[in-house]
Each structure stands twice: as structure tokens, then as C-alpha cells.
C-alpha positions as CSV (number, residue, x, y, z in Angstrom):
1,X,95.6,32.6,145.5
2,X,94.9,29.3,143.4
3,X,91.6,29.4,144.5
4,X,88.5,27.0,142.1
5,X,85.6,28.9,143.2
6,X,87.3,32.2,142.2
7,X,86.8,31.3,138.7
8,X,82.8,30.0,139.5
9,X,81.9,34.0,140.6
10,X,84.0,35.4,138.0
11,X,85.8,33.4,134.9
12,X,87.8,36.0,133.5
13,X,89.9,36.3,136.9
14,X,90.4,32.3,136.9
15,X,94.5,32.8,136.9
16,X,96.8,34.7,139.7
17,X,98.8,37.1,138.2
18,X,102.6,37.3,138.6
19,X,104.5,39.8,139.7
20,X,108.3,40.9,139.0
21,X,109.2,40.3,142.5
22,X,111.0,37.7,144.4
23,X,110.6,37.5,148.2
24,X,113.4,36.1,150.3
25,X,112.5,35.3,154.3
26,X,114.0,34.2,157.2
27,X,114.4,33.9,161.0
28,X,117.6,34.3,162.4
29,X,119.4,34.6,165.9
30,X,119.9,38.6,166.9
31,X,123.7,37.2,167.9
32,X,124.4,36.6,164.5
33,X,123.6,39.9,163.0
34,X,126.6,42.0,165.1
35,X,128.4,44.0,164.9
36,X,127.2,45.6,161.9
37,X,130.1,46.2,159.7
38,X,131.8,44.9,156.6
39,X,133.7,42.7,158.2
40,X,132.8,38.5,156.7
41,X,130.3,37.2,158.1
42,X,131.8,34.4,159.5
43,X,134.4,36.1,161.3
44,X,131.9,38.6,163.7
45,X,131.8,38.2,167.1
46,X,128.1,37.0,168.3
47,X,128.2,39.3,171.0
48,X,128.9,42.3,170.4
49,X,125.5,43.7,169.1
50,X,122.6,44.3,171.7
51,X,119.1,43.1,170.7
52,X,117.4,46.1,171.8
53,X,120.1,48.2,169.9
54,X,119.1,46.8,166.4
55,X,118.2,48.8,163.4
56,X,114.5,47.1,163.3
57,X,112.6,48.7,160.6
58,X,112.1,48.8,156.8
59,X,114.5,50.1,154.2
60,X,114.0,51.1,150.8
61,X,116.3,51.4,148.0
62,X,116.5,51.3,144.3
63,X,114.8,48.2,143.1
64,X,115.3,46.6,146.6
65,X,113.6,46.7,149.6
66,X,114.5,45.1,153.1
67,X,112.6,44.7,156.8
68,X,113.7,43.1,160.2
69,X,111.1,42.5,162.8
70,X,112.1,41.8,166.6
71,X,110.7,38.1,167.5
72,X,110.5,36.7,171.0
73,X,113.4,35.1,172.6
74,X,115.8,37.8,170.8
75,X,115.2,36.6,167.5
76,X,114.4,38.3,164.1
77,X,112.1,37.9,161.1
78,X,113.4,39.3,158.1
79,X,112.7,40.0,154.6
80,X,114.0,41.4,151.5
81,X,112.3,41.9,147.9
82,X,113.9,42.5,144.5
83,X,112.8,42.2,140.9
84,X,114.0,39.0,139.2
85,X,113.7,36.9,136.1
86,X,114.4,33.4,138.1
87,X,112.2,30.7,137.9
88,X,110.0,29.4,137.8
89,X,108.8,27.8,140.7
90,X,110.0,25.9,143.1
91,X,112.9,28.5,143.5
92,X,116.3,27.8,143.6
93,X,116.9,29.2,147.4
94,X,120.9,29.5,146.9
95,X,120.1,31.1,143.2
96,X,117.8,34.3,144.5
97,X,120.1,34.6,147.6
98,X,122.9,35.2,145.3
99,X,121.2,37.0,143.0
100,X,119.9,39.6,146.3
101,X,123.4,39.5,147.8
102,X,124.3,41.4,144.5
103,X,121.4,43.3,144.4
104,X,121.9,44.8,147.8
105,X,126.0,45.0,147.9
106,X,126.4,48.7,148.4
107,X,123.0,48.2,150.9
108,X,122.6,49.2,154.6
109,X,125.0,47.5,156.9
110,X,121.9,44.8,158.8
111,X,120.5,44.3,155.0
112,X,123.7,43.0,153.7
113,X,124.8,40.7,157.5
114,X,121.6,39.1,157.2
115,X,121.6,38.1,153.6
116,X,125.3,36.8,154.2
117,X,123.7,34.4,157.2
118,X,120.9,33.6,154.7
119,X,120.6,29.7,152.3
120,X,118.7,26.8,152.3
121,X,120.8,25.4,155.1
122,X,119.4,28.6,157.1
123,X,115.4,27.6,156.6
124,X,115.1,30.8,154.0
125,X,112.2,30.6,152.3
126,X,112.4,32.0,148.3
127,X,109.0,32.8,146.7
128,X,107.8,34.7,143.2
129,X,105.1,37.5,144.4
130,X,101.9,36.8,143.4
131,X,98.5,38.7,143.4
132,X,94.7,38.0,142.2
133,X,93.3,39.9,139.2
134,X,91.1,42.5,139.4
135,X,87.5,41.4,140.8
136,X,84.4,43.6,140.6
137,X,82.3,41.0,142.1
138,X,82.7,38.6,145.1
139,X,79.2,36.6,144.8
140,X,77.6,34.9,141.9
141,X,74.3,33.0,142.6
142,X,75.8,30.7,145.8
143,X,79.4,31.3,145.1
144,X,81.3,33.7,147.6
145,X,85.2,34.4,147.3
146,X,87.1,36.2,150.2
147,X,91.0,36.8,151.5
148,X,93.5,36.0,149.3
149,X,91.3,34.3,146.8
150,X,89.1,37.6,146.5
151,X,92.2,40.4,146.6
152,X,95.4,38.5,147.7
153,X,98.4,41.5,147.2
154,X,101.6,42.7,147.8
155,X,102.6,42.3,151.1
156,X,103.5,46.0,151.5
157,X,100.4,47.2,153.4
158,X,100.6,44.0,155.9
159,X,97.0,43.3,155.5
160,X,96.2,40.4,153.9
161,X,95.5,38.2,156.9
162,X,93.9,40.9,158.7
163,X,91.4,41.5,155.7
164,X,90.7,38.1,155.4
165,X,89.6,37.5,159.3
166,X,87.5,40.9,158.8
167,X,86.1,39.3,155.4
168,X,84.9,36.8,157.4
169,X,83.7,38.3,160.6
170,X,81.9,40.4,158.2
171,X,80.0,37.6,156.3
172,X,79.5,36.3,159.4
173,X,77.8,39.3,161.0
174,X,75.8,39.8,157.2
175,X,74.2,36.2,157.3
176,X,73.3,36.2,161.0
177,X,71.7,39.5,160.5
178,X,69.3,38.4,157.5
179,X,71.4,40.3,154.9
180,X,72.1,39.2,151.6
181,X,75.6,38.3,150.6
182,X,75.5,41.4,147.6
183,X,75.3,43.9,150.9
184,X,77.8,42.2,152.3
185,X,79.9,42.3,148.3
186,X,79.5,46.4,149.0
187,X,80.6,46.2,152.5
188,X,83.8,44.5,151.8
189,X,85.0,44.7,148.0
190,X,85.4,48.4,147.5
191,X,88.0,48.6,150.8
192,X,89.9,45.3,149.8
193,X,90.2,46.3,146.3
194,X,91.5,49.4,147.0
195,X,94.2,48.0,149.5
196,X,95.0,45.6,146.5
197,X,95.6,48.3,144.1
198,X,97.5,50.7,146.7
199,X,100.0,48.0,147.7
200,X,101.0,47.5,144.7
201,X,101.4,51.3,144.1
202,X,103.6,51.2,147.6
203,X,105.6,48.6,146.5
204,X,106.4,50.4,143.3
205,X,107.2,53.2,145.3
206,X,109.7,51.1,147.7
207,X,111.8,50.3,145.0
208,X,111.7,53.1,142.5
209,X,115.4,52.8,140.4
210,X,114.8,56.7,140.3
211,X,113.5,60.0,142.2
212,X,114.3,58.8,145.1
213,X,115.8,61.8,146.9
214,X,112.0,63.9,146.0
215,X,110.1,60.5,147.6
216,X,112.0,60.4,150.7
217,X,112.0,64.1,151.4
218,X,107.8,63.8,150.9
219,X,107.6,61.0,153.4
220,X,110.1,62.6,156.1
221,X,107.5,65.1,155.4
222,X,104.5,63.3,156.3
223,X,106.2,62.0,159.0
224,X,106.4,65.0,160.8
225,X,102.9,66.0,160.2
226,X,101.8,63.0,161.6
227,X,104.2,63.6,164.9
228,X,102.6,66.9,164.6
229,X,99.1,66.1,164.4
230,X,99.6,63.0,167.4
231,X,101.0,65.7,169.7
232,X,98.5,68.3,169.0
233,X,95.9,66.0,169.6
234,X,97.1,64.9,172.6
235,X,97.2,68.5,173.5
236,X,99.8,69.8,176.9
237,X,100.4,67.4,180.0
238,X,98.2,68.7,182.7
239,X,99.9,68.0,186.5
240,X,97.7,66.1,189.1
């Protein structure tokens, strides 16, 4: 994201851009998130709350927006996004837990349990969001950008490591092959500058302050096309 060559291929996109988002993440024991209830924190029993039972998953709400991931050994990553005016950098961990404890006080039940486990002493990690500019070329003369120098985003898609490898499998696959690196530029800057643009658009989506009742009925929507399209393609069971 703070790349030097980014600024030899194109000068005007020398600078990442901030966002208005602070992320907050963490890994925490699955016996520390139960039973999910208002009770304190410290006063829930650490057994009471099966890992497999968990609400793993990603929840939006207005101007917040919370995951939990299942990790080996019946752990879990989290991670939770708000807008904030904190800073600047190095982030004051304690200051944007507070500040999301508020933020997500009338939240779902795991949201709120795992922000009250969450601090400095905890190994949570507080960051500003931060994405490149706007690039409409990768190459200039000798100079190639790629990953998160080339299209770093918002998180929301869960791509940005993935595009990178493919950035440079593809370069890879461009060079061995005798191609030059402006055929590879078309391969790979129309797809990652897209994703970079359409994160951002989800993320503004996940935490909308308003029309939140017409999103969700649109995506509960899609969702059952989609379970309708996977079982029509699957088409009936056929005994043997």
C-alpha cells in the first residue's frame, strides 16, 4: 500500500487513500464467547457454549459491521468495522475498542461478547482502512505494480491475497510465454480494478445508517435464487 514504484508507473497515484473505517481483529478462545447473553463478561461460564453451535458468519448493521470465522483448535478470528475519526496512526487499541463497544451496544449477542473480551492485553489488533487510488495503468517502460500496491481494497470481497498470488502467476505465465507486460496490464487491471471499486461499494452497503430493511429483503432474495439455481443444477438424486 506504501509502495515507491507505484508512483514510477503512475505519479498522480503516489499516496494511499484513507478511508473512514477502523478495523478492529482478534483471536479468541471459543470458551470465552458463551453463553451468549447479556450477562458481564467476566462472569459467563466457559462452558456452556459448543464450538460447533456458534453463530459464525458476518453481520451487518447500521454503520457497523461484524464477522467470526471458526479457527483450528476451537478457536475464532474475528472482526468488526466502524466509521471513526480516531487517529491517527499508531491507534490507540483501548480508544477504538471503546469507541466499537458503543458503536455496537444494542448489536447481536456474539458481536457485543467478543468486543467485551477484546484490548491490547487480548493481542487485538486496531487499524485505519486504507486503499490505493485509482490506477489505469500497471506498467510504465520497466516498472510493473501488482497486489496491494496495484489495487489494495476494502477487505469486504476477501480477495486481496488471492489477487495478488493470481497477479503474479499471471505475470509469470505472460513472461515465460514471450508476452509483453501491456498484455499482461489487460489481462489483470480491468478484473482487479473492478473488485477495488466493488468492495468498496459492498462495504458501503454493510453499513448503510439507512434502507436497511429494502437491502436485506434484496439479498434474502438472491439468496434463494442462488439455492434455487444450485439445486436445479444439480438436478433430482438418481438411486444406484
Amino acid at each position: 500500500m506504501r509502495s515507491r514504484v507505484r508512483g514510477l508507473v503512475a505519479p498522480h497515484a503516489v499516496d494511499r487513500v484513507e478511508t473512514p473505517y477502523v478495523a478492529l481483529r482478534g483471536i479468541v478462545p471459543a470458551a470465552r464467547l458463551g453463553p451468549l447473553d447479556t450477562q458481564p463478561f467476566d462472569t459467563m461460564p466457559s462452558d456452556t457454549q459448543p464450538f460447533d453451535t456458534l453463530p459464525f458468519g458476518e453481520y451487518w448493521g447500521p454503520g457497523r459491521l461484524f464477522g467470526l470465522v471458526p479457527l483450528a483448535g476451537e478457536r475464532c478470528y474475528w472482526f468488526a468495522t466502524h466509521r471513526s475519526a480516531l487517529g491517527p496512526e499508531p491507534l490507540d487499541v483501548d480508544a477504538v475498542v471503546a469507541e466499537a463497544q458503543a458503536v455496537f451496544a444494542d448489536a447481536a449477542p456474539i458481536a457485543r461478547t467478543t468486543l467485551q473480551s477484546a484490548g491490547s492485553a487480548a493481542g487485538t489488533l486496531a487499524t485505519r482502512l486504507w486503499v490505493a487510488p485509482p490506477m489505469r495503468r500497471y506498467v510504465h517502460g520497466r516498472y510493473v505494480v501488482m497486489g496491494d500496491a496495484a489495487h489494495a481494497s476494502l477487505p469486504n470481497l476477501g480477495r486481496g491475497a488471492c489477487d495478488a498470488i493470481l497477479d503474479a502467476v499471471t505475470l509469470g505465465e505472460t513472461l515465460n510465454a514471450g508476452g509483453s507486460l501491456l498484455a499482461w496490464q489487460a489481462r489483470r487491471l480491468p478484473l482487479t480494478q473492478g473488485a477495488r471499486v466493488l468492495a468498496g461499494r459492498v462495504m458501503a452497503l454493510a453499513l448503510a445508517a439507512r434502507g436497511q430493511r429494502a437491502r436485506d429483503t434484496a439479498l434474502a432474495g438472491v439468496g434463494r435464487l442462488a439455492r434455487l439455481a444450485a439445486s436445479t443444477h444439480q438436478g433430482p438424486a438418481t438411486a444406484r
